[in-house]
ROZAMAR-592966 format. One line per field, with one value per residue: residue number from 1; residue in one letter; x negated, y negated, z of N, C-alpha, C in turn. Coordinates in steps of 0.2 Angstrom, whole numbers. Layout:
# ROZAMAR-592966
pos: c(NUM,...)
code: c(A,...)
n_c1: c(X,...)
n_c2: c(Y,...)
n_c3: c(Z,...)
ca_c1: c(X,...)
ca_c2: c(Y,...)
ca_c3: c(Z,...)
c_c1: c(X,...)
c_c2: c(Y,...)
c_c3: c(Z,...)
//
This chain:
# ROZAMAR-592966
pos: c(1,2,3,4,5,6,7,8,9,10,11,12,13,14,15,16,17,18,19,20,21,22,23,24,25,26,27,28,29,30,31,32,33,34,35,36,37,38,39,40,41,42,43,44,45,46,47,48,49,50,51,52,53,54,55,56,57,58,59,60,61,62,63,64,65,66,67,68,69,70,71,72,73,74,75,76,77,78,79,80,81,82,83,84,85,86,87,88,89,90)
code: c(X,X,X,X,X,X,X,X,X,X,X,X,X,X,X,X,X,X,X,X,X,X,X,X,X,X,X,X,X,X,X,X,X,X,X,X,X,X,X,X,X,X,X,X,X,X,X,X,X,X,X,X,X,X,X,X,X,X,X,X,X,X,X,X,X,X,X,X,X,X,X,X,X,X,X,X,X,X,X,X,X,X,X,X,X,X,X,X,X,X)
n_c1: c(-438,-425,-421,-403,-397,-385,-376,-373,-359,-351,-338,-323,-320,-333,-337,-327,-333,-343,-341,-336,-344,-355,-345,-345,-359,-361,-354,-361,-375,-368,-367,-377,-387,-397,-413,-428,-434,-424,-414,-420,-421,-406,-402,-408,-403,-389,-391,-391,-380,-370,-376,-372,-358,-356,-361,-349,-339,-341,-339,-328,-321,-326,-319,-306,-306,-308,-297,-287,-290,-299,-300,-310,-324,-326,-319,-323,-332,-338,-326,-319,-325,-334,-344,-361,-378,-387,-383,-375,-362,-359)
n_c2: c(-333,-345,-345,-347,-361,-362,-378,-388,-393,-381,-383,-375,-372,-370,-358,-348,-350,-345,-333,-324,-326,-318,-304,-301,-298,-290,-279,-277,-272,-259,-255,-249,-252,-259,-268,-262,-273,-282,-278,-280,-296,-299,-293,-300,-316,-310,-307,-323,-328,-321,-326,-339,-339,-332,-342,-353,-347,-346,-359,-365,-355,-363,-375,-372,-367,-381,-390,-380,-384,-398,-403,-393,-388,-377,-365,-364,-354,-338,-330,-315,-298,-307,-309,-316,-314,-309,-307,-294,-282,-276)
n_c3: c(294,302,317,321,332,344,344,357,360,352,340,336,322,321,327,322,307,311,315,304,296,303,304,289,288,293,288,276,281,287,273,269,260,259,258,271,274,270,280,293,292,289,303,311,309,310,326,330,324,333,346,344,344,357,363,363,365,379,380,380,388,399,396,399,413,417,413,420,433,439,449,457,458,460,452,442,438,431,423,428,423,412,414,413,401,412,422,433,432,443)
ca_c1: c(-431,-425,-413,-397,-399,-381,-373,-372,-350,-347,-329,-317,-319,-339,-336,-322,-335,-351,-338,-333,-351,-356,-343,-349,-367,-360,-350,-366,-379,-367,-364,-385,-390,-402,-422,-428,-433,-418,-410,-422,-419,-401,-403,-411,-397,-384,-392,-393,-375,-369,-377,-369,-350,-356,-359,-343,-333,-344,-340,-321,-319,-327,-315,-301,-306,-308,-291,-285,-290,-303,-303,-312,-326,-329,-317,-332,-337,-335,-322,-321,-329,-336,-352,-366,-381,-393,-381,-373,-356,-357)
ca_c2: c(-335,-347,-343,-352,-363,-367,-385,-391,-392,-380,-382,-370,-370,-368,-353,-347,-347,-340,-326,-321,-324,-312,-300,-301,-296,-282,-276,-277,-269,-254,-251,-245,-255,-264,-263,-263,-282,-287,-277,-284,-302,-298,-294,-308,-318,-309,-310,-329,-329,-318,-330,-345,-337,-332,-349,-356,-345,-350,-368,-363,-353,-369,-380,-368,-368,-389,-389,-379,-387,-402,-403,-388,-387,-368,-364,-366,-348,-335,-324,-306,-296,-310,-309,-317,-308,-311,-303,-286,-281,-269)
ca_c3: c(295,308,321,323,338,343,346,364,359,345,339,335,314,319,330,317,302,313,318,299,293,307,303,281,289,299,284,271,285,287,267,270,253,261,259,277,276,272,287,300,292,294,311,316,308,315,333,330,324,340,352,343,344,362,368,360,369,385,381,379,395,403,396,402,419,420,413,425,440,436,455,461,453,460,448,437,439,424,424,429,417,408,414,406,398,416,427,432,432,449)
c_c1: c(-430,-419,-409,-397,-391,-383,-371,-362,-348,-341,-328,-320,-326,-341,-333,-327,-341,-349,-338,-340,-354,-352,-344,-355,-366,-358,-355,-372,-374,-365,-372,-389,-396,-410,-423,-431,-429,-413,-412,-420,-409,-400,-403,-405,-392,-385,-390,-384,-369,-371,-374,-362,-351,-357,-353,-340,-334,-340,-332,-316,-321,-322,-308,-300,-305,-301,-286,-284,-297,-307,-307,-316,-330,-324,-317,-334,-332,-330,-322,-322,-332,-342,-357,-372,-387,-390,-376,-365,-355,-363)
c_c2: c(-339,-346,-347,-353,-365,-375,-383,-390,-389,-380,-375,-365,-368,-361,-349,-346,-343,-333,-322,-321,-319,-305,-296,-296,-289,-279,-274,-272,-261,-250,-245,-246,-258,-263,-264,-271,-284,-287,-280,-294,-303,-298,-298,-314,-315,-310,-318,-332,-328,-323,-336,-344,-337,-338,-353,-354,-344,-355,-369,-362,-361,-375,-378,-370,-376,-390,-387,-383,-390,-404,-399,-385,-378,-363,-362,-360,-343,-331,-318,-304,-300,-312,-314,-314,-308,-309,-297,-287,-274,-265)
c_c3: c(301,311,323,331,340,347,353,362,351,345,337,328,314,322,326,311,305,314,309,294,296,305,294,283,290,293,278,274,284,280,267,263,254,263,270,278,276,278,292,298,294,301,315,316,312,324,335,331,332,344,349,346,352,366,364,365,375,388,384,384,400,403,399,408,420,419,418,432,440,442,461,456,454,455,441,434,434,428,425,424,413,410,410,405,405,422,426,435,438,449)
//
């Protein structure tokens, strides 16, 4: 299975179905129907899904900030607690 690569500008509606397909996955994984192939295939999906909606709402908060103040680009920098997955929170 191949893993969902996002788009460099995912929209809104592609954030919006990754999330609702992601949350399907989650709801079928926890019925516990599933052989263990299809769980780890799942998995791997839902990872893939996960990091797509995760860079969305990366791209989001970016566009947030430029909005904000388009002239300071230190502005730039994630949010409190919004970490990304490569740095620590304290």
């Amino acid at each position: 299975m191949t893993p969902v690569s996002p788009a460099p500008a995912a929209s809104v509606s592609d954030f919006e179905q990754s999330l609702v397909a992601l949350e399907q996955l989650v709801d079928r994984m926890e019925h516990g129907d599933m052989t263990l192939e299809e769980s780890l295939a799942a998995y791997e999906r839902g990872v893939g899904l996960y990091r797509h909606c995760q860079t969305a709402l990366e791209q989001a908060e970016l566009r947030v900030r430029m909005l904000s103040d388009p002239q300071d680009p230190s502005s730039r920098a994630p949010f409190p607690g919004m970490a990304g997955p490569n740095t620590t929170d304290g």
